[in-house]
C-alpha positions as CSV (number, residue, x, y, z in Angstrom):
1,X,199.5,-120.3,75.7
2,X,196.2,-118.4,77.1
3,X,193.0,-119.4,76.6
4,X,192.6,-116.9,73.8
5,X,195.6,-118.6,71.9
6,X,198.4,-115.8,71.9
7,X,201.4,-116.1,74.3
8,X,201.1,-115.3,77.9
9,X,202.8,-112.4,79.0
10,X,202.7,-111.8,82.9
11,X,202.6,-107.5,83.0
12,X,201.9,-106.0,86.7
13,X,199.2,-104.1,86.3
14,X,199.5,-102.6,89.2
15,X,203.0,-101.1,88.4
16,X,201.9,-100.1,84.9
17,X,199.2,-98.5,86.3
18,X,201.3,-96.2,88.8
19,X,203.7,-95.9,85.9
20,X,200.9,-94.7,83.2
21,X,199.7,-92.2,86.0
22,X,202.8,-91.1,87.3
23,X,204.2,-90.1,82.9
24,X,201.0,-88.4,82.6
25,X,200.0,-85.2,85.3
26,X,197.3,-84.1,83.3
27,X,194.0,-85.6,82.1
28,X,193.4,-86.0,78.4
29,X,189.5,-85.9,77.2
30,X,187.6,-88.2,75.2
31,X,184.2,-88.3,73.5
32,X,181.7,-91.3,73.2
33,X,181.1,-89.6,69.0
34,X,179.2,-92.6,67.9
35,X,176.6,-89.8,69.5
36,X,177.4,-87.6,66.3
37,X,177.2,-90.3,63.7
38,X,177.6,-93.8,63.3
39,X,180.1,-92.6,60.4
40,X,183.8,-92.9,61.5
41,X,184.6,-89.6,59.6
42,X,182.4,-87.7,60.5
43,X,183.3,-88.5,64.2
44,X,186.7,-88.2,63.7
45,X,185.6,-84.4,62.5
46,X,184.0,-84.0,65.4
47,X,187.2,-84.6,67.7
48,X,189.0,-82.6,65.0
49,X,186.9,-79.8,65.2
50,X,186.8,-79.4,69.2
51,X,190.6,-80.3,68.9
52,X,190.5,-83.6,70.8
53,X,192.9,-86.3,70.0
54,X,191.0,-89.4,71.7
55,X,188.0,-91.8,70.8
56,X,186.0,-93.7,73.2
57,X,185.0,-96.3,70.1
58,X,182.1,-98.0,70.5
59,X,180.1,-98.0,67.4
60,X,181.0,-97.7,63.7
61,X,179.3,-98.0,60.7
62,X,176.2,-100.1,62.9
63,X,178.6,-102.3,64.7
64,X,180.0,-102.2,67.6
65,X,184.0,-102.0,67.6
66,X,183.9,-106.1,69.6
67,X,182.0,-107.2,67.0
68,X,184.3,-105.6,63.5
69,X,185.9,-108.6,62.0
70,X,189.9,-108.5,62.0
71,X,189.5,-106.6,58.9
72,X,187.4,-104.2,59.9
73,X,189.0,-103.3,62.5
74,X,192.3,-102.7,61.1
75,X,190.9,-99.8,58.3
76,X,188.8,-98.0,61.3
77,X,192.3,-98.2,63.2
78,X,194.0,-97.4,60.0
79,X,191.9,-94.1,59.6
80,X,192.3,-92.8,63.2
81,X,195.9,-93.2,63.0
82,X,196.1,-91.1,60.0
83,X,194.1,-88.5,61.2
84,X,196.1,-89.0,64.7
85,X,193.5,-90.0,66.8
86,X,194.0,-92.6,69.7
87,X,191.2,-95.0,71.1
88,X,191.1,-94.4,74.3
89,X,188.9,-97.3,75.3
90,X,186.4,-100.2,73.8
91,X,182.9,-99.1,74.8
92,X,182.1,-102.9,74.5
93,X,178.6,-104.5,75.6
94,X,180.2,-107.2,77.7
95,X,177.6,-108.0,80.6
96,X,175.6,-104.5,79.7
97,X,172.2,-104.1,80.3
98,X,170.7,-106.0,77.6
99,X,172.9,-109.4,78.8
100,X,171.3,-112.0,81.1
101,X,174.0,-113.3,83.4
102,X,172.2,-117.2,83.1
103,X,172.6,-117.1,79.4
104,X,174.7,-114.4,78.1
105,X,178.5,-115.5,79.7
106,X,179.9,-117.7,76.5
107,X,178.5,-114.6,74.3
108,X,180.6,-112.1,76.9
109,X,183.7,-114.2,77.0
110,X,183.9,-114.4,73.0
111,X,182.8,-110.7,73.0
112,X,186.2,-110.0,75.2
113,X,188.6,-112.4,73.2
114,X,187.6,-110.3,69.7
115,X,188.1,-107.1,71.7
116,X,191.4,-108.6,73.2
117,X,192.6,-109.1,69.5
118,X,191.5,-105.4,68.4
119,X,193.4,-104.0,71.2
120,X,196.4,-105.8,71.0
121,X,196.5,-104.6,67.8
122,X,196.0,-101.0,68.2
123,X,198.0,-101.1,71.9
124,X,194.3,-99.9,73.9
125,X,194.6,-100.4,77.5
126,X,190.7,-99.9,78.5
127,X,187.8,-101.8,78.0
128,X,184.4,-100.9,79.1
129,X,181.9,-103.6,80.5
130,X,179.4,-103.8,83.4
131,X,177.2,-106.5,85.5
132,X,174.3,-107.9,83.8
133,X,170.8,-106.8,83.5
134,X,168.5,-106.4,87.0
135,X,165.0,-106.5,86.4
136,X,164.3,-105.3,90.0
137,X,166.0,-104.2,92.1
138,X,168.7,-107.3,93.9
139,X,170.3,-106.6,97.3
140,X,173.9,-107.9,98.3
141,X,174.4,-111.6,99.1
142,X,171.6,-113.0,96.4
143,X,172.0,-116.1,94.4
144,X,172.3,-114.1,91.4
145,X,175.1,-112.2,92.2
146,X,176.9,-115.5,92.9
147,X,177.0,-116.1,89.0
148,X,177.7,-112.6,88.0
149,X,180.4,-112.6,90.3
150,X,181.6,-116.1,88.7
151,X,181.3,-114.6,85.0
152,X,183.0,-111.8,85.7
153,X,185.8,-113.1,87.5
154,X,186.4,-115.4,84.3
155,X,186.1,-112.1,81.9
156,X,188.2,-109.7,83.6
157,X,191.2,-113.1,84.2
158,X,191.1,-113.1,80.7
159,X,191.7,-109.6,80.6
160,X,194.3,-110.0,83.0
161,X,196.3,-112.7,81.1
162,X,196.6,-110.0,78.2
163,X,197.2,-107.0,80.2
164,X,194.1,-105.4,79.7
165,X,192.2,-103.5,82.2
166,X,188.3,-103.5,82.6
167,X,186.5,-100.9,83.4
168,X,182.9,-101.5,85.1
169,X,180.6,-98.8,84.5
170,X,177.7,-97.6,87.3
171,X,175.3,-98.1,84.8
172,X,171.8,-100.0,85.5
173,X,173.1,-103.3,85.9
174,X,173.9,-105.4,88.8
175,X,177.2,-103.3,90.4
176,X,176.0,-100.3,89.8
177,X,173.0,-100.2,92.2
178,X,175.3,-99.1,94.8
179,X,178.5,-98.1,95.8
180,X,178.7,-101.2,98.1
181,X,177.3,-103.2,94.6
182,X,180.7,-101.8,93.0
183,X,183.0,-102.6,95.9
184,X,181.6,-106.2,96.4
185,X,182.3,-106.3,93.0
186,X,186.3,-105.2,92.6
187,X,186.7,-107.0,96.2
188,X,185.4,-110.7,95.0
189,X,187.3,-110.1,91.3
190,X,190.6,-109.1,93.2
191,X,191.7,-108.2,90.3
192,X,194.6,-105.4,89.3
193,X,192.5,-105.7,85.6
194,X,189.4,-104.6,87.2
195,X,188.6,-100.8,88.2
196,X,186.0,-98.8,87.5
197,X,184.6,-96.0,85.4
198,X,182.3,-93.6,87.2
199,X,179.5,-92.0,85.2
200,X,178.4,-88.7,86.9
201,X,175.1,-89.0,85.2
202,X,173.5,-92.5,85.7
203,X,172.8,-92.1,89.1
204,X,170.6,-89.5,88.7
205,X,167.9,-91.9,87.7
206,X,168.7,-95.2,89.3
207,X,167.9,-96.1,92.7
208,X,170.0,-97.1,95.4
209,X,169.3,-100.9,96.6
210,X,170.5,-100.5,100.3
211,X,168.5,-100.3,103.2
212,X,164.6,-100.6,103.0
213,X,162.1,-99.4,100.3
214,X,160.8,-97.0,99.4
215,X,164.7,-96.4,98.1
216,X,165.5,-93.2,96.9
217,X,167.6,-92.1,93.6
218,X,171.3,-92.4,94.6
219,X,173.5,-89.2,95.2
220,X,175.7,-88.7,92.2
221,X,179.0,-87.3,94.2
222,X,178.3,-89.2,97.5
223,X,178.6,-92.8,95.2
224,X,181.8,-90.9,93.8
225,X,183.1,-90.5,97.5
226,X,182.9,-94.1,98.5
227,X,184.2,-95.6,95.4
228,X,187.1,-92.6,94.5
229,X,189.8,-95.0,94.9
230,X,188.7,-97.3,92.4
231,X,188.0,-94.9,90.0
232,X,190.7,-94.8,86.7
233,X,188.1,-93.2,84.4
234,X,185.0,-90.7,84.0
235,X,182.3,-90.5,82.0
236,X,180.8,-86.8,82.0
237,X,176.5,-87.5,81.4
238,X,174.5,-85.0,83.7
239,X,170.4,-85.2,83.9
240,X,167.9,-84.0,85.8
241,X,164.3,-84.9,86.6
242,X,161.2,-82.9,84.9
243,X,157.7,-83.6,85.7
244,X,158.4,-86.9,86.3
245,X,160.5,-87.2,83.4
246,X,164.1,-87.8,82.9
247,X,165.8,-84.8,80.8
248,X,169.7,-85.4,80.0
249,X,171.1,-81.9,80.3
250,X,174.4,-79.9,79.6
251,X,177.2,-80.5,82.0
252,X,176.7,-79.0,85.2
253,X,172.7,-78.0,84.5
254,X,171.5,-81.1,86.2
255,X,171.4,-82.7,89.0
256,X,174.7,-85.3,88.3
257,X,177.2,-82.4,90.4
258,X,179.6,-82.7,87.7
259,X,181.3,-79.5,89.2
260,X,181.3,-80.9,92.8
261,X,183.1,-84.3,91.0
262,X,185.4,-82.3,89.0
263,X,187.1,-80.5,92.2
264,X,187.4,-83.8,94.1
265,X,189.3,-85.1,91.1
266,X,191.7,-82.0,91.1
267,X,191.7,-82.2,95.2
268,X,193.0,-86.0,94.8
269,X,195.0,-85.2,91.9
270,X,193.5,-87.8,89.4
271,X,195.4,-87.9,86.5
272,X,192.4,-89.8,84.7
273,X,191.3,-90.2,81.5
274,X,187.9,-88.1,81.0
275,X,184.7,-88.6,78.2
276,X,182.3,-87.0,77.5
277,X,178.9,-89.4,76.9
278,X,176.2,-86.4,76.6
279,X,173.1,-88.3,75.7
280,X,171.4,-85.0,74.9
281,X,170.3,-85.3,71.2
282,X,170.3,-89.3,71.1
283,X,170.3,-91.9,73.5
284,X,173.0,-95.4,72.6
285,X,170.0,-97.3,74.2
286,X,167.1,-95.6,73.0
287,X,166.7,-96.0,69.3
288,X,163.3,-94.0,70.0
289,X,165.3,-90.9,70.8
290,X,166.2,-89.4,67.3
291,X,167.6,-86.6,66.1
292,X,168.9,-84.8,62.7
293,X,172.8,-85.1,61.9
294,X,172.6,-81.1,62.2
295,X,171.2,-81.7,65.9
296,X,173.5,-84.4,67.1
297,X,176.7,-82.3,65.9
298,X,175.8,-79.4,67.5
299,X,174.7,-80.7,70.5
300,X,177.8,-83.0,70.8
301,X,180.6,-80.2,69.5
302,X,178.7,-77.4,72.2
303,X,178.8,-80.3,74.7
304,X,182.4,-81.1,74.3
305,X,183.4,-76.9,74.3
306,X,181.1,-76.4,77.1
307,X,182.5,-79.1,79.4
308,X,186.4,-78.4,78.9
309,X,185.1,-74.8,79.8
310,X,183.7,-76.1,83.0
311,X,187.2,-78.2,84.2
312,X,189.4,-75.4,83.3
313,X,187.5,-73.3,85.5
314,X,188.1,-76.1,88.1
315,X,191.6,-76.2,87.5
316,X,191.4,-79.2,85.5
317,X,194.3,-79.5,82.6
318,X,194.5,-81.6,79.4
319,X,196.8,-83.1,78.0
320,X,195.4,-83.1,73.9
């Protein structure tokens, strides 16, 4: 028996990872539409409406989708499947920025076994987590990336044992600092259950750690270059820097070069999931950012039209 209680099946993830790639020659594309409503009918109208057939769940009805009881879980999976929608992947807070990797790791590991039993349940492959909150910036080879590495290790094995594959986000936490943050990172898990999910906008406003300060604000598609091979998922933000402040913007009007990230896909012939996170009418981690229901479903429908727009002209296919 596994740690989490249910029978351990051995799966190569490795294999099933060729084999999910090789059965499927086109992208499909997701939405993060917790961004249109915390209402799961209204967001499933949303992917209706642009014609989408994929969720990236994270929050419903105030929760998010680790934390729904048993119960709760199984009438939000009930709904999608009537309306024929498929969770693409748990957008889970395991290790985000708002977990302290001294203090936080039992929370994470009981986070994961509730999001183990919602997937097995619903057959989702992807899980979203990332590296622990950095209150300044923390260079390779620190004592604190000794534990994250240690908590992480034991969160994506449990993954592992259940054939679940973690995806760790560049997002302001430890790994995403750098690129050579991220790679330390899959190199000391060494795990086929940990890849990662690149964000084209994040690094827009976060700093990269290497070298000597003053450090400047990483470069969206060279991070993309160095980690490529590692990369089993996208996240579509884009932003761009205005007096000083940080404005999220429409695919491809900021400074993320979402078009320069979309060819390289289509040049390496990524057959990768895709989601669209746009951030441009609310922020997940800003409650201070708010906007009308009118607002956020505009924004988020225009959003969603205007970036399949932008990877057809690309070359990018879907496949709904």
């Amino acid at each position: 028996m596994s740690e989490s209680g249910y029978p351990f099946v051995y799966i190569n993830l490795e294999t099933l990872f060729d084999v999910w790639e090789a059965m499927n020659p086109h992208s499909f594309v997701s939405g993060f539409t917790d961004e249109v409503s915390d209402d799961l009918g209204l967001q499933i109208k949303a992917l209706k409406t642009l014609g989408w057939h994929h969720i990236d769940l994270r929050t419903v009805n105030g929760k998010n989708v680790s934390a729904l009881s048993d119960e709760e879980f199984d009438l939000v999976h009930q709904q999608l499947t009537e309306d024929n929608i498929i969770i693409a992947c748990f957008g889970s807070t395991i290790a985000n920025w708002g977990r302290d990797a001294h203090i936080s790791f039992e929370v994470d590991m009981a986070e994961m076994r509730q999001s183990i039993r919602h997937m097995q349940r619903s057959g989702v492959k992807f899980i979203r987590i990332m590296s622990y909150r950095v209150e300044e910036p923390v260079k390779l080879d620190s004592e604190l990336e000794s534990i994250i590495l240690k908590n992480i290790k034991n969160i994506v094995r449990l993954a592992e044992d259940h054939g679940i594959v973690c995806l760790h986000e560049n997002c302001e936490t430890w790994g995403g600092q750098s690129a050579d943050h991220s790679l330390r990172l899959l190199e000391q898990v060494n795990s086929p259950s940990l890849k990662l999910v690149y964000d084209t906008g994040n690094p827009v406003s976060m700093m990269d750690v290497r070298g000597d300060e003053p450090f400047s604000y990483q470069d969206p598609l060279a991070f993309f270059k160095e980690v490529i091979d590692h990369v089993a998922y996208l996240h579509i933000k884009d932003a761009k820097w205005v007096d000083n402040t940080l404005h999220y913007t429409f695919p491809g009007e900021g400074d993320g070069k979402v078009k320069e990230i979309l060819a390289l896909i289509l040049k390496h012939n990524m057959a990768i999931p895709i989601s669209i996170e746009p951030h441009v009418a609310v922020v997940f981690h800003d409650p201070s950012i708010k906007a009308s229901l009118e607002d956020r479903w505009t924004h988020f429908i225009d959003y969603g039209n205007q970036f399949v727009a932008m990877a057809k002209e690309a070359g990018i296919s879907f496949n709904w």
